[in-house]
MARNU-18436 format. One line per 4 residues: number of its first residue (from 1); for each residue y, z, x of N, C-alpha, C. Coordinates in nm, 2 decimals. Layout:
<sites>
NUM	Y Z X Y Z X Y Z X  ...
</sites>
This chain:
<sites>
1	14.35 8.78 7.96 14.43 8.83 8.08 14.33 8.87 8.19  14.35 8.81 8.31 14.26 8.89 8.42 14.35 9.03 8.47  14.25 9.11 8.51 14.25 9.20 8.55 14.29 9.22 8.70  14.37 9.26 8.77 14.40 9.24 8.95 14.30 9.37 8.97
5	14.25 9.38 9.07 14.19 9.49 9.18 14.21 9.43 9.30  14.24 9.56 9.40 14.26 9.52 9.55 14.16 9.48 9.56  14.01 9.54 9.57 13.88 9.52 9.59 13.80 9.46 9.48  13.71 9.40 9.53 13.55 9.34 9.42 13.50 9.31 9.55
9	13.37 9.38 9.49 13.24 9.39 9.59 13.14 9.37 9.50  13.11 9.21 9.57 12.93 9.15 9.46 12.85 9.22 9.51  12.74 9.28 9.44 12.65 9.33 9.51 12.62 9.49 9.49  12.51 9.52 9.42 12.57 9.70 9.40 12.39 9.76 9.51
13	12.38 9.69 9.58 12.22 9.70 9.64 12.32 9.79 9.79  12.19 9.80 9.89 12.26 9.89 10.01 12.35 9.83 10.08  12.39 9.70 10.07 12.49 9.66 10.13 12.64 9.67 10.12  12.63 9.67 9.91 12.72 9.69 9.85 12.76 9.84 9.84
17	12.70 9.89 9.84 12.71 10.06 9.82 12.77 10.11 9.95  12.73 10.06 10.06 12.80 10.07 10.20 12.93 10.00 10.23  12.96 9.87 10.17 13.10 9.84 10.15 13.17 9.90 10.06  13.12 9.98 9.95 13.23 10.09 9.88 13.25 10.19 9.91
21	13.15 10.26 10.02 13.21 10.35 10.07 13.29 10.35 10.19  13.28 10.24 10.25 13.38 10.20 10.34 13.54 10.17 10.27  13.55 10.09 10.16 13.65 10.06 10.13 13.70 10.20 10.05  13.62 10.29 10.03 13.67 10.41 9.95 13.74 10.50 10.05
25	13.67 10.52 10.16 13.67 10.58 10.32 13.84 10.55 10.36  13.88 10.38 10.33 14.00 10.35 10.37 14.10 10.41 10.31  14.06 10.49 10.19 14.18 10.44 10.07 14.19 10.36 9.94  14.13 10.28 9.96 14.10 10.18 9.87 14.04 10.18 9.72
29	14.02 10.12 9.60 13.96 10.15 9.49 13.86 10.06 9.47  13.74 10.02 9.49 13.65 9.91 9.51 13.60 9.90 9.38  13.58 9.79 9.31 13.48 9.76 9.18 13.40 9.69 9.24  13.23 9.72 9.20 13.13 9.68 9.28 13.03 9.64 9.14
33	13.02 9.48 9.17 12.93 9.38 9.06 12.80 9.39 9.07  12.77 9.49 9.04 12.58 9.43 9.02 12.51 9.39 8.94  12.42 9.29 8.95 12.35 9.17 8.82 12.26 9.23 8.75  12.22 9.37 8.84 12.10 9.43 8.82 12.08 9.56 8.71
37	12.00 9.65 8.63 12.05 9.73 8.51 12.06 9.83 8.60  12.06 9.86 8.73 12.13 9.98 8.83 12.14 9.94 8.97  12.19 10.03 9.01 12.25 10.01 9.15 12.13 10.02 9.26  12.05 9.94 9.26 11.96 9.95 9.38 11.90 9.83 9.44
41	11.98 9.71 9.43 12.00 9.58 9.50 11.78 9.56 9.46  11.78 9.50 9.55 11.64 9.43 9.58 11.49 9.54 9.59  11.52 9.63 9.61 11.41 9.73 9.61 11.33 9.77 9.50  11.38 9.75 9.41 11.25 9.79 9.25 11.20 9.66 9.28
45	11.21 9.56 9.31 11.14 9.45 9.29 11.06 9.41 9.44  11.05 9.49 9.51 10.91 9.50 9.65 10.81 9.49 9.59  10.69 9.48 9.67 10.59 9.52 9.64 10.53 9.63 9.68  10.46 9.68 9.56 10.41 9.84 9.54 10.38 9.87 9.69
49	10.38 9.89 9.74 10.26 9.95 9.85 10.38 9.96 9.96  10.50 9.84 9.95 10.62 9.91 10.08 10.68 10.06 10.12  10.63 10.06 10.24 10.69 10.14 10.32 10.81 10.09 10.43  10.87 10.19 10.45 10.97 10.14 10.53 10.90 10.17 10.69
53	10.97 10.06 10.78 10.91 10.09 10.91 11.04 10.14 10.98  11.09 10.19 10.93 11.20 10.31 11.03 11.21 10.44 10.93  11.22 10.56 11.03 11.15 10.67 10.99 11.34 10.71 10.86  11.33 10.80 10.79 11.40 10.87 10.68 11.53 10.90 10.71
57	11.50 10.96 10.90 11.68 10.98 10.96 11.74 10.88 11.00  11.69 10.74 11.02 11.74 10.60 11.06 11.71 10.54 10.95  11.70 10.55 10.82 11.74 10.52 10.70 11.87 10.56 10.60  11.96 10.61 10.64 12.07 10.64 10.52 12.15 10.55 10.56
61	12.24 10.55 10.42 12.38 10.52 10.44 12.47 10.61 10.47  12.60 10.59 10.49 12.71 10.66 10.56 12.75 10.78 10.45  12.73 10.90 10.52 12.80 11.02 10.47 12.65 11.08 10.34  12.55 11.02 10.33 12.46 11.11 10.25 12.32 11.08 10.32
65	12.24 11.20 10.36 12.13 11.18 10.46 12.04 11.14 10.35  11.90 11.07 10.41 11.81 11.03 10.30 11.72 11.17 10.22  11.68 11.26 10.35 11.67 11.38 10.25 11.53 11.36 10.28  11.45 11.51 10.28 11.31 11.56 10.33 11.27 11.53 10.46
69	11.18 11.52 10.50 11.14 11.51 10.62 11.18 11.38 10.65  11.26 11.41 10.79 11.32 11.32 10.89 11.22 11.26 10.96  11.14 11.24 10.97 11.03 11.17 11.08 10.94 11.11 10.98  10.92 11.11 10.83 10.87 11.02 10.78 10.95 10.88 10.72
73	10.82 10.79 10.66 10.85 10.67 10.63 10.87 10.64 10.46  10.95 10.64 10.43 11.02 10.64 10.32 10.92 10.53 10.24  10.84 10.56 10.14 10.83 10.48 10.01 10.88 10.38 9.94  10.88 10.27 9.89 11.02 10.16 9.81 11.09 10.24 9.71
77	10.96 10.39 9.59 11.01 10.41 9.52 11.10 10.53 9.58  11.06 10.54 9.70 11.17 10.69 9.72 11.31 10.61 9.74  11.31 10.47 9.81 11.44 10.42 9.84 11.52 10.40 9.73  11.44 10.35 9.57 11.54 10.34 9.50 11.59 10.46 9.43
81	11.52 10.57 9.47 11.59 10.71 9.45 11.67 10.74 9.47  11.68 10.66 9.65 11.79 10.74 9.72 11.91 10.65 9.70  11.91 10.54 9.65 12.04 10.45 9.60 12.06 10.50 9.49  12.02 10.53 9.40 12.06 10.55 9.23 12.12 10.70 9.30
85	12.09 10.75 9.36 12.16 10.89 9.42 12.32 10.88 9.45  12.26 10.77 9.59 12.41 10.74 9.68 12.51 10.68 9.58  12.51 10.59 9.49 12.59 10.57 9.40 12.66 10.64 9.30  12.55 10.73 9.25 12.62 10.86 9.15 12.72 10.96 9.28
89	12.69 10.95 9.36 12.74 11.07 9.47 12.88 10.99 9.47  12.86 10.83 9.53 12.99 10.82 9.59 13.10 10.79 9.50  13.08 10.78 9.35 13.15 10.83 9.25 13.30 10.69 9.26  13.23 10.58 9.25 13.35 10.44 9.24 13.30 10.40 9.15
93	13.36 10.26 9.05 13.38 10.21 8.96 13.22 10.06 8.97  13.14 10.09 8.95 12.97 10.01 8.96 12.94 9.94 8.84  12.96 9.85 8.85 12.95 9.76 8.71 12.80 9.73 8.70  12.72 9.81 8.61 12.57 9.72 8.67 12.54 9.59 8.53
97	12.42 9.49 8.55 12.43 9.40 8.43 12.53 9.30 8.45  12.59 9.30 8.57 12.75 9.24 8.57 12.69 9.11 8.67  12.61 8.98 8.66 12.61 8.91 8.75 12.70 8.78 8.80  12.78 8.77 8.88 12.89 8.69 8.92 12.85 8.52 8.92
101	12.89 8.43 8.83 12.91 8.33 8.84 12.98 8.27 8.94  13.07 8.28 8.97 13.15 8.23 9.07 13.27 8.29 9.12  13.30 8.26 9.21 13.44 8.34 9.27 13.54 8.22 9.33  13.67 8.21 9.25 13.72 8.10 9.30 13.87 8.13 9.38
105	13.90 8.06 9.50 13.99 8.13 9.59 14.17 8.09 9.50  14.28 8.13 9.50 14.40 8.13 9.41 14.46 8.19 9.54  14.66 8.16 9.50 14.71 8.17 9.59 14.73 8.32 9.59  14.72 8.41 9.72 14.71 8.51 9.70 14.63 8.63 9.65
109	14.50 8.55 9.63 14.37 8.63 9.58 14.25 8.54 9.58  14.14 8.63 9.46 14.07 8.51 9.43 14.04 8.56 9.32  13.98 8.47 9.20 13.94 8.51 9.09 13.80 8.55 9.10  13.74 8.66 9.00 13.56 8.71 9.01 13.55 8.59 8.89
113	13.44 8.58 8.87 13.43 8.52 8.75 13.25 8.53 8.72  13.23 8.67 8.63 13.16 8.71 8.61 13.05 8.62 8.45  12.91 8.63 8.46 12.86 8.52 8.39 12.88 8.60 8.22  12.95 8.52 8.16 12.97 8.55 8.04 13.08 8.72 8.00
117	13.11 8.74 8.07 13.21 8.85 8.11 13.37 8.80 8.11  13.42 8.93 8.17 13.56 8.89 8.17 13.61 8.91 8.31  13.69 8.86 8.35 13.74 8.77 8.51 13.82 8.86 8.54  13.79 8.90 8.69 13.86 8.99 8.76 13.94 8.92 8.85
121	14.08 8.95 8.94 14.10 8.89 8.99 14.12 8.98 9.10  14.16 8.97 9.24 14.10 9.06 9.37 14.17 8.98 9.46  14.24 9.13 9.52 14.30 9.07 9.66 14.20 9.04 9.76  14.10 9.06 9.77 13.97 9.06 9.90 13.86 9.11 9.83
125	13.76 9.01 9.86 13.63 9.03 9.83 13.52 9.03 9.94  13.44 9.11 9.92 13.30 9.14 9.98 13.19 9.07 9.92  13.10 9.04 9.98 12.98 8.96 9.94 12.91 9.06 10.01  12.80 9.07 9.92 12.71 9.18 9.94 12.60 9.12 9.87
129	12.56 9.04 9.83 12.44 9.03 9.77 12.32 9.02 9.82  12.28 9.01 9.91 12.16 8.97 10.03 12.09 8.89 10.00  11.97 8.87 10.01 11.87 8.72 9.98 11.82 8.77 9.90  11.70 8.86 9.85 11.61 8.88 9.79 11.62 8.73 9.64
133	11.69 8.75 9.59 11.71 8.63 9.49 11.72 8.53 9.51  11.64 8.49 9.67 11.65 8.36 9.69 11.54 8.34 9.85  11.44 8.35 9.79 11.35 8.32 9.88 11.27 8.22 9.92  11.26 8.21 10.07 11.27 8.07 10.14 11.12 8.05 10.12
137	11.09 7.92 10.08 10.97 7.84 10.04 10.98 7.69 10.11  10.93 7.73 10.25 10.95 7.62 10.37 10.86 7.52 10.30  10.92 7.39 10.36 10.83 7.25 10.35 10.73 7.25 10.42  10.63 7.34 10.40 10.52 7.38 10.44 10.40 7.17 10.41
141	10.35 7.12 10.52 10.26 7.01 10.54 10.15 7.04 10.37  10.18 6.94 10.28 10.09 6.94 10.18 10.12 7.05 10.02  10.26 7.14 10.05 10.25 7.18 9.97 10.27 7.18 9.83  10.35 7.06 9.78 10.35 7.02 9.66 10.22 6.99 9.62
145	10.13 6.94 9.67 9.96 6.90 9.64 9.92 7.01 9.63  9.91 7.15 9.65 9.82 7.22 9.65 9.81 7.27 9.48  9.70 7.29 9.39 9.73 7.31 9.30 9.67 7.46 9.23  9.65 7.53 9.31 9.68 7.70 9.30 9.76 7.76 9.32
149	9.76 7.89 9.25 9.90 7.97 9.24 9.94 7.95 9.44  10.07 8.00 9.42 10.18 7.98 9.52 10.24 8.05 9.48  10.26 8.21 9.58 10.38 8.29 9.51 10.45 8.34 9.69  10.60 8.39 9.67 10.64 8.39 9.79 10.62 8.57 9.76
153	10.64 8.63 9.89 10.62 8.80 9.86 10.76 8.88 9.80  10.79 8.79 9.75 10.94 8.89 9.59 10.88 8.87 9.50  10.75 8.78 9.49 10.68 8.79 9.32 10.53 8.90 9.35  10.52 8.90 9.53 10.36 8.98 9.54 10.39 9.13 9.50
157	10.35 9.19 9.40 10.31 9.33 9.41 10.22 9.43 9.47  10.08 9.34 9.42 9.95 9.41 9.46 9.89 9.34 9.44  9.74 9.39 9.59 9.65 9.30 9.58 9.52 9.23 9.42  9.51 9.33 9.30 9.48 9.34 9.21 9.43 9.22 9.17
161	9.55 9.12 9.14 9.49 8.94 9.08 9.43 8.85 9.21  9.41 8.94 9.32 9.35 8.86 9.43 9.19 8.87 9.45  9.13 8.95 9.39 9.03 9.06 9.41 8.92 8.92 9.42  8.82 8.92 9.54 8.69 8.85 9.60 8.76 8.72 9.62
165	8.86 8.68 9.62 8.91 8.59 9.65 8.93 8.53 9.76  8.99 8.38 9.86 9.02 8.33 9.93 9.17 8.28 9.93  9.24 8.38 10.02 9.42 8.38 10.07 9.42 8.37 10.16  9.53 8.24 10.20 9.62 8.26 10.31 9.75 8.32 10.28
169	9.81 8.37 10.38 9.90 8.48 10.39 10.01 8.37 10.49  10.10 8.32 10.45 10.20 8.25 10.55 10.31 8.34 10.63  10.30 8.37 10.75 10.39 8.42 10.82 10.34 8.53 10.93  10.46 8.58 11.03 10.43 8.65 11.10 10.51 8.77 11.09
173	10.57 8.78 11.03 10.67 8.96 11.01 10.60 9.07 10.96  10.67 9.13 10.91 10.65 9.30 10.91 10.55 9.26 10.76  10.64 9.19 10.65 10.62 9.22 10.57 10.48 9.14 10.53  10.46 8.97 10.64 10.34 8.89 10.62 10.21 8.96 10.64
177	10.24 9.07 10.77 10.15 9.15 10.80 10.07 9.25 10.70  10.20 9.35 10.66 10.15 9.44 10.57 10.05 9.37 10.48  10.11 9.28 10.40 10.04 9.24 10.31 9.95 9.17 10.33  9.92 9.13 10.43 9.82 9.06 10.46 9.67 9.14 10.47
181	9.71 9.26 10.54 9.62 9.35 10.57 9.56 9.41 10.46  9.67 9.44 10.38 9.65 9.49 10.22 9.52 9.43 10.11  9.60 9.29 10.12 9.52 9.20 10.05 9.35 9.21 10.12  9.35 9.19 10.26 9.23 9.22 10.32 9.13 9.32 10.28
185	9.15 9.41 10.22 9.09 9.52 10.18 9.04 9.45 10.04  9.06 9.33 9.96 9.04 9.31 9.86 9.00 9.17 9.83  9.00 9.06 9.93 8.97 8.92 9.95 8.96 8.90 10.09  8.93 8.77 10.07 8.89 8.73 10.20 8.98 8.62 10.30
189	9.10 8.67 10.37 9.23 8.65 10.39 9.25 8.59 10.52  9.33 8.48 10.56 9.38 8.45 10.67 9.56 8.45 10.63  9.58 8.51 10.79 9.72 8.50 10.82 9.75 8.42 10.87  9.82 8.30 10.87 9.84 8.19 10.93 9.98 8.17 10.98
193	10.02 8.18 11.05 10.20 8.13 11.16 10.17 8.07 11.28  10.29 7.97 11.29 10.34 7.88 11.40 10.29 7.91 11.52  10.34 8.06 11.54 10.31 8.15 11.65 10.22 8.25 11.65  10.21 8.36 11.69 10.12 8.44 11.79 10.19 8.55 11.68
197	10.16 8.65 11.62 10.20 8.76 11.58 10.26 8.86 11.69  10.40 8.87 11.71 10.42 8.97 11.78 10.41 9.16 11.76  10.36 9.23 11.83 10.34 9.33 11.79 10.42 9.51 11.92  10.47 9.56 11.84 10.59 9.66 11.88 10.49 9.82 11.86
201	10.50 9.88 11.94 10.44 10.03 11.90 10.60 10.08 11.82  10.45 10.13 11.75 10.56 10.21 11.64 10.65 10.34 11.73  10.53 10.42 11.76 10.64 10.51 11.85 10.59 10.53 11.99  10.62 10.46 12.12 10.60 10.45 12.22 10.65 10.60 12.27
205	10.56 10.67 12.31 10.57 10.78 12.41 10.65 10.85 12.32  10.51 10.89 12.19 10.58 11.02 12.10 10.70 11.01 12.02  10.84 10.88 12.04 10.94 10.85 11.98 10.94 10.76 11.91  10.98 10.77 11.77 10.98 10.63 11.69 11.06 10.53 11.78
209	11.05 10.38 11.70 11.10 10.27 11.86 11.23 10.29 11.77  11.26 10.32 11.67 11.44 10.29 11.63 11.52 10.41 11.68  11.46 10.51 11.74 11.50 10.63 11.83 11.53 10.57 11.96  11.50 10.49 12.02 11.50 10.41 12.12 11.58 10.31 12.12
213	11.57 10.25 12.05 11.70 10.17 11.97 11.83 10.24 11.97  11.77 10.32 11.98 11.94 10.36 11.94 12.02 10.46 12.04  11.94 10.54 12.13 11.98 10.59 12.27 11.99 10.47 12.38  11.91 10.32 12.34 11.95 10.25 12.48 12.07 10.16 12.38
217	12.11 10.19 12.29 12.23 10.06 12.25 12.16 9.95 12.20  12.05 9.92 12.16 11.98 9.84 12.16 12.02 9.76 11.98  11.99 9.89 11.88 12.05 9.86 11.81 12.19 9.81 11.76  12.28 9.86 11.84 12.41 9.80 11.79 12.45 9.70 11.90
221	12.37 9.63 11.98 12.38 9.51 12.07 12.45 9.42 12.00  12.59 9.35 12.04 12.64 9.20 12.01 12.53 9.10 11.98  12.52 9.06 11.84 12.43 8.95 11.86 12.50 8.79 11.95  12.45 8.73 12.02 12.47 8.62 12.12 12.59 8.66 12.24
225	12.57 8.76 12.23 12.62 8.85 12.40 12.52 8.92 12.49  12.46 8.98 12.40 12.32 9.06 12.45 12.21 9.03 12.39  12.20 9.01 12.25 12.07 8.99 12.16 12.08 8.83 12.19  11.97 8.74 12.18 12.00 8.59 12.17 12.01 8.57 11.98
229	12.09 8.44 11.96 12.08 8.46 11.82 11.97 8.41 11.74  11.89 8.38 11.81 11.74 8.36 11.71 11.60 8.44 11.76  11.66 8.54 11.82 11.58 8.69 11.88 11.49 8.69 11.68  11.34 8.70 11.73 11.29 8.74 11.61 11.24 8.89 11.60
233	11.26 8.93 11.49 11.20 9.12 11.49 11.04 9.11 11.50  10.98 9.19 11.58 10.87 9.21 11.58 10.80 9.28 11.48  10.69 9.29 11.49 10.57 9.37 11.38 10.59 9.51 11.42  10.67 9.63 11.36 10.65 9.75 11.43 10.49 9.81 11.36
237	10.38 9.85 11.50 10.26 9.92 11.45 10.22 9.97 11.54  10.14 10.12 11.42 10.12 10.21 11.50 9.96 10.19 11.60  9.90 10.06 11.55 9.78 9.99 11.64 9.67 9.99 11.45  9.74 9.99 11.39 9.68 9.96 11.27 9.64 9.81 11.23
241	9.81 9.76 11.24 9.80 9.62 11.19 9.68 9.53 11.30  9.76 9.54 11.45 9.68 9.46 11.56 9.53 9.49 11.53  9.48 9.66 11.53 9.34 9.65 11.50 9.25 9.57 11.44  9.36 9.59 11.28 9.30 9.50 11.13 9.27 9.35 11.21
245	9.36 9.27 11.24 9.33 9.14 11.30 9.25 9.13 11.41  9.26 9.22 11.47 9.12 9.22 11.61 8.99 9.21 11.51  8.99 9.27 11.40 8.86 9.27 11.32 8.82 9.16 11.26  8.93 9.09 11.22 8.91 8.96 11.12 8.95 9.00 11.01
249	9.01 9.11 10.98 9.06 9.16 10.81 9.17 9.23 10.84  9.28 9.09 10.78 9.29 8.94 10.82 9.25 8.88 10.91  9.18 8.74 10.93 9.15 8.69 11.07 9.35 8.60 11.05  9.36 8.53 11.21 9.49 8.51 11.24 9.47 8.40 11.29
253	9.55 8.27 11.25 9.51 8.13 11.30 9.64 8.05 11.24  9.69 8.00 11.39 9.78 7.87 11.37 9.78 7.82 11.20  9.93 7.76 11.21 9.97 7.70 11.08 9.89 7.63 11.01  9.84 7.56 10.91 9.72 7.48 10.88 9.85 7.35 10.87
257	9.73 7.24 10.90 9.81 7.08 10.90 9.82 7.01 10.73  9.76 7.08 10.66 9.78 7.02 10.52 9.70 7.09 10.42  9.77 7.05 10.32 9.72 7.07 10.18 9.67 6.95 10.08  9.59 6.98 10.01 9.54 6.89 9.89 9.46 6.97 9.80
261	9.49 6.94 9.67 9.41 7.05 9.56 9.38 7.21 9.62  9.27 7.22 9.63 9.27 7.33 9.63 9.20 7.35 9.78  9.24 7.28 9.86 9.16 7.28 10.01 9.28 7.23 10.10  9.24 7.31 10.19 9.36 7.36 10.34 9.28 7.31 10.41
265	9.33 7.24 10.56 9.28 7.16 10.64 9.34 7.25 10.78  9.28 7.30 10.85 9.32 7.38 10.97 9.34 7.29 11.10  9.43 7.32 11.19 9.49 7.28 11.28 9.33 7.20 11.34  9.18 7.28 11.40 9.09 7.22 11.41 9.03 7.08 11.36
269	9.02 7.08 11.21 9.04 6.97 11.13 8.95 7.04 11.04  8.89 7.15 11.05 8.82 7.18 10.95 8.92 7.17 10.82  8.86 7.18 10.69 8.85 7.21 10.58 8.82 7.33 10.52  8.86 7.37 10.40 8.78 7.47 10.31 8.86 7.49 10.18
273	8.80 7.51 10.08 8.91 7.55 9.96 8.98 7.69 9.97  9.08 7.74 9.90 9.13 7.83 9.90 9.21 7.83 9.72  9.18 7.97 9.71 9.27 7.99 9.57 9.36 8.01 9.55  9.43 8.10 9.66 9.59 8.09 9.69 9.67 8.11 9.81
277	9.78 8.10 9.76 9.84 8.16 9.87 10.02 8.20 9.86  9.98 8.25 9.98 10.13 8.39 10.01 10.20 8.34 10.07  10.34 8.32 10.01 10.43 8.29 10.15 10.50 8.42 10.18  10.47 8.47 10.29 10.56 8.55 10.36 10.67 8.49 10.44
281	10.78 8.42 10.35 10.86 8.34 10.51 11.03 8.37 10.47  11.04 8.49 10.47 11.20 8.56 10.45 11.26 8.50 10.33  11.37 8.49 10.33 11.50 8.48 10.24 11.62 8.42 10.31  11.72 8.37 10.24 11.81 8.31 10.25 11.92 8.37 10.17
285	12.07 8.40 10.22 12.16 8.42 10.20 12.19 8.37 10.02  12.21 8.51 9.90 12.23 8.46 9.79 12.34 8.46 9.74  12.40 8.33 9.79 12.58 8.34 9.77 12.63 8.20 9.71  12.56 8.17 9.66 12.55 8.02 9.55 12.71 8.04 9.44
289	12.77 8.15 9.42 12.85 8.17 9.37 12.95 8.14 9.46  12.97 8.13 9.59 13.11 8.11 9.69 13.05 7.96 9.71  12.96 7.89 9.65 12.96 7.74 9.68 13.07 7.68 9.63  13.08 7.68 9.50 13.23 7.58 9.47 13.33 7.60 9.53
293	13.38 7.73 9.59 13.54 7.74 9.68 13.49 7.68 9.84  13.37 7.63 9.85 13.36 7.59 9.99 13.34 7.73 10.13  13.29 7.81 10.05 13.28 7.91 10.19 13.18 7.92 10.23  13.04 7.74 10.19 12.93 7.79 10.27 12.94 7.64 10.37
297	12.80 7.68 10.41 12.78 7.55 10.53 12.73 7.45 10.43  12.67 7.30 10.50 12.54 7.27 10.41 12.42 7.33 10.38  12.40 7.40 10.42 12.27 7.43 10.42 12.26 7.58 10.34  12.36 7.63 10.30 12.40 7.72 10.22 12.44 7.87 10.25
301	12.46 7.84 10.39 12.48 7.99 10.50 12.65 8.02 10.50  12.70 8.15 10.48 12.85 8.17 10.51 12.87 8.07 10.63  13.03 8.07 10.62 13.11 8.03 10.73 13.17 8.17 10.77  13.10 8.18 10.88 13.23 8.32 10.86 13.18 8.40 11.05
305	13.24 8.49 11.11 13.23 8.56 11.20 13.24 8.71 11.21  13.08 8.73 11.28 13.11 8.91 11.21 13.13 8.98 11.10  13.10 8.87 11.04 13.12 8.91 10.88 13.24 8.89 10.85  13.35 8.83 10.89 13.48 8.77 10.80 13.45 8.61 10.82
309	13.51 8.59 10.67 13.48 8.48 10.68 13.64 8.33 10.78  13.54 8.26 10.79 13.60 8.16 10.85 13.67 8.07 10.76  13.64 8.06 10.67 13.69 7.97 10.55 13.82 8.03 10.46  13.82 8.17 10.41 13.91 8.20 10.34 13.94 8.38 10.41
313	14.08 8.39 10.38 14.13 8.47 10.45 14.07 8.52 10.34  14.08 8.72 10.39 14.08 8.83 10.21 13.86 8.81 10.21  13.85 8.74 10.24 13.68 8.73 10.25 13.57 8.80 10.31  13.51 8.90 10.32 13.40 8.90 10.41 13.26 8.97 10.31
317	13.18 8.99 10.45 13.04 8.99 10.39 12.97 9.06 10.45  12.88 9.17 10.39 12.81 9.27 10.43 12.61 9.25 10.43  12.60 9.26 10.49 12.40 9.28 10.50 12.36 9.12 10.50  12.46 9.04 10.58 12.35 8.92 10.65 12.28 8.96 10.75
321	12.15 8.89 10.74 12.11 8.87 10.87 12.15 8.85 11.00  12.14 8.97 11.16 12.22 8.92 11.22 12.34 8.92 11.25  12.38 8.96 11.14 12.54 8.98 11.11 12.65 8.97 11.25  12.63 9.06 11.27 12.64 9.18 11.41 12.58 9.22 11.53
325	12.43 9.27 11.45 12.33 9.30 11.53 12.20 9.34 11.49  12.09 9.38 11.57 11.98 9.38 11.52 12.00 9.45 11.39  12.04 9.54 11.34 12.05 9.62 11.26 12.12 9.62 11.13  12.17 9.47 11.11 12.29 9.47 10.99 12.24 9.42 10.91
329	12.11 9.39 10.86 12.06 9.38 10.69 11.99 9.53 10.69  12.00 9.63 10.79 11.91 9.73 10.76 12.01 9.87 10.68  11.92 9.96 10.63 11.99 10.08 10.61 12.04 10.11 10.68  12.02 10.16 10.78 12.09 10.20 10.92 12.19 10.13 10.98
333	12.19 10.00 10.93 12.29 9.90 11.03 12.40 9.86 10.89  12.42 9.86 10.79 12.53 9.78 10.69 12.62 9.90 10.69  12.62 10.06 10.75 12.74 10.10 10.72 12.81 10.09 10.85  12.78 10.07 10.96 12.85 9.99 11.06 12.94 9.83 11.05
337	12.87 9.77 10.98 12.93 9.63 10.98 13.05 9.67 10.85  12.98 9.74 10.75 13.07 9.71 10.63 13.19 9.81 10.68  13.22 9.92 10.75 13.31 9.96 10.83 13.42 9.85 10.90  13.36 9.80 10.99 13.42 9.69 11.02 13.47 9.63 10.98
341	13.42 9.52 10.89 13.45 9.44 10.76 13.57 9.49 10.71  13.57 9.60 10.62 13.69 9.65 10.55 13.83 9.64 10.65  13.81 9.72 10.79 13.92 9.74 10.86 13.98 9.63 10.87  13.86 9.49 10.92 13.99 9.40 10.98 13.96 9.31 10.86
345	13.95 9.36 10.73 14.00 9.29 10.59 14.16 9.35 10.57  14.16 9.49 10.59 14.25 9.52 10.55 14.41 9.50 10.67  14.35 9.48 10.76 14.46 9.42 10.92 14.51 9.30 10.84
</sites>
């Protein structure tokens, strides 16, 4: 026999934790699926050395502050403190170990259909799972040929197995950077992207920039009203990162034109071997479970607006990228969207 619940929410990471407290907030009794053995989505599985680049008081979710000093930069291990916290606090029904095979739409609901478990069935579901379990590994010129490790940054931890070595580092974000600079301190590293590393002061004139963000509206800007929709986030630094690369540790150089064995061919035409390499190049939406009912595109991305979806009524989704606005895969930004979400789930 299945089980009815008004709510099921995939996902018990900050996305999902912020759609249960939204849906709790309404009224509502939310059951929230996590695949994971606790409730702390993607964050035990960073790499060691993450820090967050928005300060402690632009880090919580709704209704519990992150706690200690408000002007610092939170740790990965303090984050999954502060989730294993917000879950015990917000006291709903968290299935952890629970990972969702599929979800199939029925008249009037839709079925959960949990892997090797037993099937829930739900008036309205939330998708909350985020990317982390599914990271994008572009058709990078040569990369099947190259025949050294290849790891994307959800498998890098620490610099450690790199040590006197030759890395490239693929990308230009927060996180290509960090690590890149990291690894620097321990091999001998290029950061390589399309483009130009963009770089943001961390706190211009004494203020962190997400303080700023958030007195000019900047943060909760309409994405494709005000934000463009392929607006990229910058490197926030305090003149650390930009330094490290002004020095050459990491030096910084256009995409390379190819691979073969264990030698990289630079846009110049030079040559050189290399032992590995990093892909820093985001994540992709991990919602492979709503593929059979048809609620993605080709290419594997929701159908949906603002986070309801366009495909099935009773549907929406919390901590995409963009979602909404700059801010809606962040701590700061999913208990705004998942707010939303619930109300005009429940309209």
């Amino acid at each position: 026999m299945v089980s009815m619940n008004e709510w099921v929410v995939v996902g018990g990471g900050q996305s999902g934790l912020a759609a249960a407290w939204a849906v709790k907030a309404a009224g509502g009794r939310p059951v929230v699926l996590e695949a994971e053995e606790r409730p702390t989505g993607s964050w035990a599985g960073y790499y060691d050395s993450l820090t967050l680049f928005s300060p402690a008081r632009f880090s919580s979710l709704p209704g519990l502050a992150f706690g200690g000093d408000p002007e610092r930069y939170p740790h990965r291990d303090e984050v999954v403190d502060y989730l294993t916290r917000y879950a015990e606090w917000l006291q709903v029904d968290v299935r952890t170990g629970c990972r969702v095979e599929k979800v199939v739409a029925g008249d009037g609901g839709f079925e959960v259909v949990p892997e090797g478990g037993r099937r829930l069935g739900a008036g309205r579901v939330i998708a909350a799972t985020g990317g982390f379990g599914t990271p994008h590994r572009p058709a990078l010129p040569g990369l099947d040929r190259f025949t050294g490790p290849v790891v994307h940054a959800a498998e890098y931890r620490d610099p450690t197995p790199y040590e006197g070595q030759r890395v490239v580092v693929v990308g230009a974000g927060n996180s290509a950077v960090q690590i890149a600079v990291e690894l620097a301190g321990h091999a001998r590293v290029t950061l390589a992207s399309r483009k130009p590393v963009r770089f943001v002061p961390q706190r211009p004139l004494g203020r962190d920039v997400h303080w700023w963000w958030t007195v000019t509206g900047v943060d909760r800007a309409p994405v494709g009203r005000w934000l463009p929709q392929r607006f990229s986030t910058p490197v926030l630094d305090t003149g650390v990162y930009r330094a490290a690369i002004q020095a050459g540790r990491p030096d910084r150089r256009p995409m390379f034109t190819g691979l073969d064995g264990i030698a990289v061919t630079w846009s110049d035409g030079s040559r050189e071997p290399v032992d590995a390499i990093v892909l820093a190049t985001g994540y992709r939406p991990g919602l492979g479970y709503l593929e059979a009912m048809g609620a993605l595109d080709s290419d594997g991305y929701p159908q949906h607006r603002e986070g309801l979806s366009t495909t099935h009524r009773g549907l929406g989704y919390v901590g995409l990228e963009w979602q909404r606005s700059l801010a809606s895969a962040t701590l700061r930004g999913v208990g705004r969207d998942a707010r939303y979400v619930v109300r005009r789930l429940r309209g």
